[in-house]
C-alpha positions as CSV (number, residue, x, y, z in Angstrom):
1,X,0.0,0.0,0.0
2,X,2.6,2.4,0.9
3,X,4.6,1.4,-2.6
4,X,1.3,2.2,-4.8
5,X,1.1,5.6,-2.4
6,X,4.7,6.5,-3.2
7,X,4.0,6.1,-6.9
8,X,0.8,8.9,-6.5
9,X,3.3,11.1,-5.0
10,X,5.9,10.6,-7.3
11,X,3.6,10.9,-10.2
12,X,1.4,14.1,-9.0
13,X,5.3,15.2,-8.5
14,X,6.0,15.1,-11.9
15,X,2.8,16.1,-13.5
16,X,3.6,19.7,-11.5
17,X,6.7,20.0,-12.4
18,X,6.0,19.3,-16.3
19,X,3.2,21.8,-15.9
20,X,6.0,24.2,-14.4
21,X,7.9,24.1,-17.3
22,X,5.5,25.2,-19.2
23,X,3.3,27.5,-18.0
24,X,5.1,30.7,-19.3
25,X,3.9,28.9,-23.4
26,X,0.9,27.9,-21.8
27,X,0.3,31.5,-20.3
28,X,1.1,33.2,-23.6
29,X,-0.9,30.3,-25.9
30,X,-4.0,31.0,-23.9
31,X,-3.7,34.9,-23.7
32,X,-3.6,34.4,-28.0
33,X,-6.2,32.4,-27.5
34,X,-8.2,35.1,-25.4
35,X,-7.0,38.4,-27.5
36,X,-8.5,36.1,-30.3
37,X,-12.1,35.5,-28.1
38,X,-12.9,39.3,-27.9
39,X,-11.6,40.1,-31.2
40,X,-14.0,38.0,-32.7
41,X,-16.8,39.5,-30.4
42,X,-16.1,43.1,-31.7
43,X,-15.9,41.9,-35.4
44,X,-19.3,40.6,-35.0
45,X,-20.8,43.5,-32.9
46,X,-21.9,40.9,-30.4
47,X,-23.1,42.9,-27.5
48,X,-20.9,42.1,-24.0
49,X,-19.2,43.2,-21.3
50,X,-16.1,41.4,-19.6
51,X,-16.5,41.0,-15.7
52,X,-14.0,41.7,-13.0
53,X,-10.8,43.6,-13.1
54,X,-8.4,40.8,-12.3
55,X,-9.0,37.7,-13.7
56,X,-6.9,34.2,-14.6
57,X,-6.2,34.7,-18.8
58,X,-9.1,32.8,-20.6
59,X,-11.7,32.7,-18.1
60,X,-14.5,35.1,-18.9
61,X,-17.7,36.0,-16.8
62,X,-19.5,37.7,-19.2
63,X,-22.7,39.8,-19.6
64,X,-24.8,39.6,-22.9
65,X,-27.4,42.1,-22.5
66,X,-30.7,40.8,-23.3
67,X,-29.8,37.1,-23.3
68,X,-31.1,34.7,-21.1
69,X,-28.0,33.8,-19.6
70,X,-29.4,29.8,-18.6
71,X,-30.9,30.0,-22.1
72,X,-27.4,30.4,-23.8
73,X,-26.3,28.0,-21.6
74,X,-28.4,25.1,-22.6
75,X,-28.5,26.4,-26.4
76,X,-24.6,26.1,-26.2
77,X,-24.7,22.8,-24.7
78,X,-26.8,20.9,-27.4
79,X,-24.2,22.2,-30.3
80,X,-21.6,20.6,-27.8
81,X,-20.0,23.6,-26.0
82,X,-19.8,23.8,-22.6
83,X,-20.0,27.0,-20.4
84,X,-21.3,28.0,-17.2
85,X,-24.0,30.3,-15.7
86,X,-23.7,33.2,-13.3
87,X,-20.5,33.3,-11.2
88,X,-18.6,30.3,-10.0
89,X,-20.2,30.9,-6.5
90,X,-23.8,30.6,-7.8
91,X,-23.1,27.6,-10.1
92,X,-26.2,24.9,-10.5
93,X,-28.6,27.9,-9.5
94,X,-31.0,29.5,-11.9
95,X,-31.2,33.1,-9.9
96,X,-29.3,35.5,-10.4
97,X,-25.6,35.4,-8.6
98,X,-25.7,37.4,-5.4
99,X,-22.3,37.6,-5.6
100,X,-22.4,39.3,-8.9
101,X,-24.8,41.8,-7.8
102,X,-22.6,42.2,-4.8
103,X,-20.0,43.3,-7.7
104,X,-22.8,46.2,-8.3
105,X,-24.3,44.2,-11.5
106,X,-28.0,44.6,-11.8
107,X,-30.1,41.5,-11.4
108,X,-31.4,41.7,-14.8
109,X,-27.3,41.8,-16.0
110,X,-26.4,39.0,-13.8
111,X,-29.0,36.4,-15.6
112,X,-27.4,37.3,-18.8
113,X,-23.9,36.2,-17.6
114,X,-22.2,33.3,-18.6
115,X,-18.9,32.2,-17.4
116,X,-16.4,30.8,-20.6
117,X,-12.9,29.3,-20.2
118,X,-10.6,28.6,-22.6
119,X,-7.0,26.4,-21.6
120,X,-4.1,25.1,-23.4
121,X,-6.3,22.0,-25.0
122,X,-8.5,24.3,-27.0
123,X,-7.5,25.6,-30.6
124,X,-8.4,29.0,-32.5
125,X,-11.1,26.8,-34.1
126,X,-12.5,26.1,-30.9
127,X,-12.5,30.5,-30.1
128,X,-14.2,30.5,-33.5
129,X,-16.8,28.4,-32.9
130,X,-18.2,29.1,-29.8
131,X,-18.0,33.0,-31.1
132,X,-20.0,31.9,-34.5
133,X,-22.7,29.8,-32.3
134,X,-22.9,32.2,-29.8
135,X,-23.8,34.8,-32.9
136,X,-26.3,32.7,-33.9
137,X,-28.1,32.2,-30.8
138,X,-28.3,36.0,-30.5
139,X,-30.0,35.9,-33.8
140,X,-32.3,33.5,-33.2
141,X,-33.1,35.0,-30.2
142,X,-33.8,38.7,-31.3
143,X,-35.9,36.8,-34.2
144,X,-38.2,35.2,-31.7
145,X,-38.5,38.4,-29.8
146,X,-39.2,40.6,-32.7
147,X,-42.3,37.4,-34.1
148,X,-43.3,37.1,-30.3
149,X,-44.0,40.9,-30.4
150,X,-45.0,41.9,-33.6
């Protein structure tokens, strides 16, 4: 028992210290990665606002005015991307995050934020298309308004 325990340790030891190596490349890959995110955001004149001063390079809690934050969510989901609603505290809640209207976001704001990550394992085809399917859930969306209306 102690042997296989040793191992663990050894192992978890070396994972961290590979990881060490190359966090500087990973740091600068994901920050790419991230410069890449918003860019495509203001190309397409998607609507958003970037939460939070200081933050970890490529994690995003995000406000899209207007959208039904848990809504995006699941729309995102079926076309296989995977993001997060609200604030990290408030996660597996509809409501809106207290702790993001602690922030002084409004309540309506805080239930149109999403939280999106991006790490060294994703590509700029990945930033691509969760910017192009999160376009196109806007659309849809501002279409349904506009027939629910009229």
């Amino acid at each position: 028992m102690l042997a296989v325990i040793g191992f663990g340790i050894c192992g978890f030891g070396m994972a961290a210290e590979l990881t060490a190596m190359r966090i500087e490349e990973n740091f600068e890959y994901i920050t790419h990665l991230e410069t890449h995110f918003i860019r495509k955001f203001d190309e397409k004149g998607i609507d958003y606002k970037i939460n939070g001063i200081e933050r970890i390079p490529g994690v995003f809690n995000m406000t899209f005015p207007d959208i039904d934050g848990q809504n995006l969510v699941m729309q995102l989901d079926m076309a296989g991307i995977g993001i997060s609603f609200g604030s990290a505290c408030a996660s597996g809640t509809a409501k809106a995050s207290t702790m993001l209207q602690n922030m002084g976001i409004t309540k309506q704001d805080a239930l149109s934020t999403v939280r999106i990550s991006f790490g060294k394992i994703h590509s700029l085809q990945d930033v691509k298309t969760v910017t192009n399917t999160i376009q196109q859930i806007m659309i849809q969306q501002n279409e349904q308004f506009l027939i629910h209306e009229g």
